[in-house]
FIGUDREN-647972 format. One record per residue (C-alpha): x, y, z; residue in three letters. Coordinates in steps of 0.1 Angstrom, whole numbers, plus 5000, padded with zeros to 4 digits. Layout:
<nudrens>
XYZALA/...
</nudrens>
This chain:
<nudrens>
507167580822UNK/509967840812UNK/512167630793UNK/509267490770UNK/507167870771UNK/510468040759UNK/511967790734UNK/508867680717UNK/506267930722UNK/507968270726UNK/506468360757UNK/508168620780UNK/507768510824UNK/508268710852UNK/508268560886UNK/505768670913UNK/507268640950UNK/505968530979UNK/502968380969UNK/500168600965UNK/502068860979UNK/503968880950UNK/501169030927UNK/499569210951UNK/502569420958UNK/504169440922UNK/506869210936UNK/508969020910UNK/512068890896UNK/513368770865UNK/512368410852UNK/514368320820UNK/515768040813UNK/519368110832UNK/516568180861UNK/515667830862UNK/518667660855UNK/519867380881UNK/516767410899UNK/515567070895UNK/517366900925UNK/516167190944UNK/513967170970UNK/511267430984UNK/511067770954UNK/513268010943UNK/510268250944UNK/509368220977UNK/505868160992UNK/503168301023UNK/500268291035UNK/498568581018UNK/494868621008UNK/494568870987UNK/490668790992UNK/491368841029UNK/493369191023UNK/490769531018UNK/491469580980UNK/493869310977UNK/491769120943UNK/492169510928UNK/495769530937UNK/496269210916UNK/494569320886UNK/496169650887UNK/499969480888UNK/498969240862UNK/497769520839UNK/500569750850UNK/503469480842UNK/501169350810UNK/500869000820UNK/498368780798UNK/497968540823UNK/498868340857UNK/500268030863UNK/499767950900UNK/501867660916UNK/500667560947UNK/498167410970UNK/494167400983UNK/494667790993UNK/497167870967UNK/494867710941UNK/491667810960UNK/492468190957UNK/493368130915UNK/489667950912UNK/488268280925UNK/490568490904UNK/489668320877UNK/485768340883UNK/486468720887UNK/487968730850UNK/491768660855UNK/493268430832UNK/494968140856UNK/495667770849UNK/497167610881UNK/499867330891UNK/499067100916UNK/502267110942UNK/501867040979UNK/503466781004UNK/499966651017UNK/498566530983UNK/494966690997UNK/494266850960UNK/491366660947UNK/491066570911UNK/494566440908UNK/496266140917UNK/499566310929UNK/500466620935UNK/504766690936UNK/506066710969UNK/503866430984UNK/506766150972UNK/509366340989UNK/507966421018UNK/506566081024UNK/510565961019UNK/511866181046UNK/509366111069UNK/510165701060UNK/513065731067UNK/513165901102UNK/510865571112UNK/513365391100UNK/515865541123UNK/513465541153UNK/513065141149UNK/516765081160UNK/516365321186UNK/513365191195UNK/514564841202UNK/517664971216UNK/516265161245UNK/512865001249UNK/510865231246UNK/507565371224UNK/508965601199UNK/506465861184UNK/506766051150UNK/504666361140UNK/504566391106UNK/502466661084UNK/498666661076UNK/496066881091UNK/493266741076UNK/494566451054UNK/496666161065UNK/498066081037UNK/502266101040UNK/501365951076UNK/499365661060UNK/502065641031UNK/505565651058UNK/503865471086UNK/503265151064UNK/506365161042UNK/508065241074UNK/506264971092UNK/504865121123UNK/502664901146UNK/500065231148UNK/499365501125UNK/496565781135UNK/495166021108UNK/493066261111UNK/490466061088UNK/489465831117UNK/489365941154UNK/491565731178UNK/490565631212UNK/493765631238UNK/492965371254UNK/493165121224UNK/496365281213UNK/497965201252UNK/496264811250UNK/498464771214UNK/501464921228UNK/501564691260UNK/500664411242UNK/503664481218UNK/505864521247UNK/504564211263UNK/504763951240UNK/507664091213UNK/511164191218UNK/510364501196UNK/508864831206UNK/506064971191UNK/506465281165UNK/503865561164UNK/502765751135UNK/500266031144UNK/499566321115UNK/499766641130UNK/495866651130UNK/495666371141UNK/492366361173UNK/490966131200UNK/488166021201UNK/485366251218UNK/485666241253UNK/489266011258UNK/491666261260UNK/491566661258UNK/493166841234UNK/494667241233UNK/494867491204UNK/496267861207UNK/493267951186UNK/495568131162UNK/494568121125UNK/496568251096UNK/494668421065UNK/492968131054UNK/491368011085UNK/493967731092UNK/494467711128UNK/497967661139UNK/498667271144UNK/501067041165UNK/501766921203UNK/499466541194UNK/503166411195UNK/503966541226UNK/500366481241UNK/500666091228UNK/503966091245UNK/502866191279UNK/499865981282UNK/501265671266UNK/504165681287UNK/501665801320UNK/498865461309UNK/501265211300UNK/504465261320UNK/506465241299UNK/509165511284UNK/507665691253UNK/509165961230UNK/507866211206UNK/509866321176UNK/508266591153UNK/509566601119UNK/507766941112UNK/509267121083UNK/512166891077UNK/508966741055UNK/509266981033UNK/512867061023UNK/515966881008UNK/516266700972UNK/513566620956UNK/512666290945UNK/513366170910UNK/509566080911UNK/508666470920UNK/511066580895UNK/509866350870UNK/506166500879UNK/506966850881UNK/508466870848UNK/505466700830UNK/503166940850UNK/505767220840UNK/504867100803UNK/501467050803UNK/500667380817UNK/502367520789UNK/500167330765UNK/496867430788UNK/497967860785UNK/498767800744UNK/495467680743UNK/493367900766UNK/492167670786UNK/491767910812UNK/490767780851UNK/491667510843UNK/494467260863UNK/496966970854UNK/496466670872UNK/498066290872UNK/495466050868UNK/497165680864UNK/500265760844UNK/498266020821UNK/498566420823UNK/495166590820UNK/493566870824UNK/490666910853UNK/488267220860UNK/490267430890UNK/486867410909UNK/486767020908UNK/490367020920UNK/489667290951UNK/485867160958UNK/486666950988UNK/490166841000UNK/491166480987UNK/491466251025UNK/492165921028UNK/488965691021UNK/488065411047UNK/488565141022UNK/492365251018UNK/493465231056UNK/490864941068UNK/492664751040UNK/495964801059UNK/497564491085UNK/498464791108UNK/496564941135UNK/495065261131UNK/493465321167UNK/
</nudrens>
C-alpha cells in the first residue's frame, strides 16, 4: 500500500498503533517507504495491534474523528480481521472514509476466498503434526494438537488433513467422546501407528458427553477467552481408552514467524488493490480473493456473518471428524 500510494499516487501515510487504539489516542508513527522496507518476510505488524473497541469505549467513535481531523487524514485503511473490520463497517456507516484488508490466521472473513495469514498459520500448525507422528509412533501413545479457531475450523481442517491426522474436531460439527475413544482403540488395535488429534481451540462435545469450563472472561468484543479442549481430550482419552494421551497447544506460535511466499504473494496484491479502491473512492468497501482474481466486496458482505467450514467440505474428507 505505501510503496504504490507514495510512488504513483502522491499520497502521504501515517501509521496508527495498536489497532484501534491507535486513532483513538492520537497514537502514530511514521510510514514511508524506509518504514516499510524489509518487512515482507516479517511476520505479525510493525504497528502493533489490540483488542480495542472504540464502539465499546464512552466517546471512543468521537475520539477517532477528532484525531483523524486533527492529523488531516482523508481516509482509513484498516488491516485486519471480523472485529478489526467489523468496527471500519460501522465507521464507515457513521461517515468515515475506510476501505479494509482482509488479514487474519482463521480465514473466517466472508466474501473472500483467502485472507493472508491463514497459509502460514496452517503451515506451522502442519508441521508440528508432522513432528507429533514420529513421536507418536515412538512412544505409543495418542498425541493431541490444539490449533486456533474459535468459531471456524478452518487451519484445523486445512493441517489436520495435509498433516494426516486419523481425527480432526472443529467447532462446525459437535463431537461425541465416546466415538472419538472407539477410533482411537481401534487405531491402536489393529495398526502399529497411533492415532493423531486435531481439535480447534473451539472445538465442543456433543450436548451432554463431556462438560466443558470457561473463566467467563470476555475481551471488548464479546469473545470469551478460549483453550484447555486439548487438555480436556487428553485426560479423558487417556482416562476411556487406557491408553497414554498427550496434549500439545500450538497457541500463538500460529501466528508468528516467516510468512509464506503464498501470504506474501497475497498481501502485496491486497496492498495494491487497496490503493486502487482509495484512488477511486470506493469507500466501505473491501479487497477480497475470489479464484485467482482481486476484487472489491461491500465491507458489510465481508463482516455479515463469519465464513465456517460448510458440511459438504469436511463430510467430503477420508478422515474422521467425531
Amino acid at each position: 500500500m505505501v510503496r504504490k500510494g507514495v510512488q504513483q499516487s502522491g499520497h502521504e501515510f501515517v501509521g496508527f498503533r495498536d489497532g484501534w487504539r491507535g486513532p483513538m489516542t492520537g497514537d502514530t508513527m511514521p510510514l514511508d517507504i524506509d518504514a516499510v522496507r524489509g518487512i515482507l518476510p516479517r511476520g505479525g505488524t510493525i504497528l502493533g495491534s489490540s483488542r480495542t473497541n472504540p464502539y465499546k469505549q464512552e466517546g471512543g467513535v468521537e475520539q477517532v474523528r477528532a484525531t483523524l481531523d486533527r492529523l488531516g487524514v482523508e481516509a482509513l485503511l484498516a488491516i485486519g480481521g471480523e472485529d478489526t473490520l467489523g468496527v471500519a463497517k460501522r465507521l464507515h456507516e457513521d461517515g468515515v472514509k475506510v476501505v479494509g484488508v482482509p488479514k487474519t490466521i482463521d480465514n473466517d472473513l466472508g466474501a473472500t476466498d483467502y485472507t493472508f495469514g491463514f497459509d502460514t498459520a496452517v503451515t506451522i500448525a502442519t508441521e508440528a503434526i508432522d513432528r507429533l507422528h514420529t513421536t507418536a509412533e515412538s512412544h505409543r501413545r495418542t498425541l493431541i494438537c490444539e490449533v486456533m479457531g474459535r468459531h471456524a475450523g478452518w487451519i484445523a481442517l486445512h493441517s489436520g488433513m495435509a498433516g494426516g491426522a486419523n481425527v480432526i474436531l472443529i467447532p462446525e460439527r459437535p463431537f461425541d467422546i465416546d466415538e472419538v475413544c472407539r477410533y482411537v482403540e481401534h487405531r491402536f488395535s489393529t495398526r502399529r501407528y497411533a492415532p493423531i488429534v486435531v481439535v480447534a481451540e473451539g472445538a465442543q462435545p456433543k450436548e451432554g458427553t463431556i462438560s466443558t469450563t470457561s473463566s467467563g472472561e470476555v475481551d471488548a468484543f464479546g469473545h470469551a477467552r478460549l483453550g484447555g479442549i486439548g487438555q480436556l481430550l487428553e485426560s479423558e482419552i487417556g482416562r476411556r481408552t487406557g491408553h497414554e494421551a498427550r496434549a500439545t497447544v500450538l497457541g500463538h506460535i500460529q501466528r508468528g514467524g516467516t510468512p509464506t511466499p503464498f501470504d506474501r504473494w497475497l498481501a502485496t496484491r491486497f496492498g495494491l488493490h487497496a490503493i486502487n479502491a482509495a484512488d477511486a473512492g470506493d469507500w466501505g468497501s473491501m479487497v477480497a480473493l475470489r479464484g485467482t482474481d482481486i476484487i472489491r466486496v461491500p465491507l458489510a458482505e465481508a463482516t455479515r456473518e463469519l465464513k465456517t467450514v460448510p458440511p459438504p467440505l469436511y463430510e467430503e474428507a477420508e478422515v474422521f471428524f467425531g
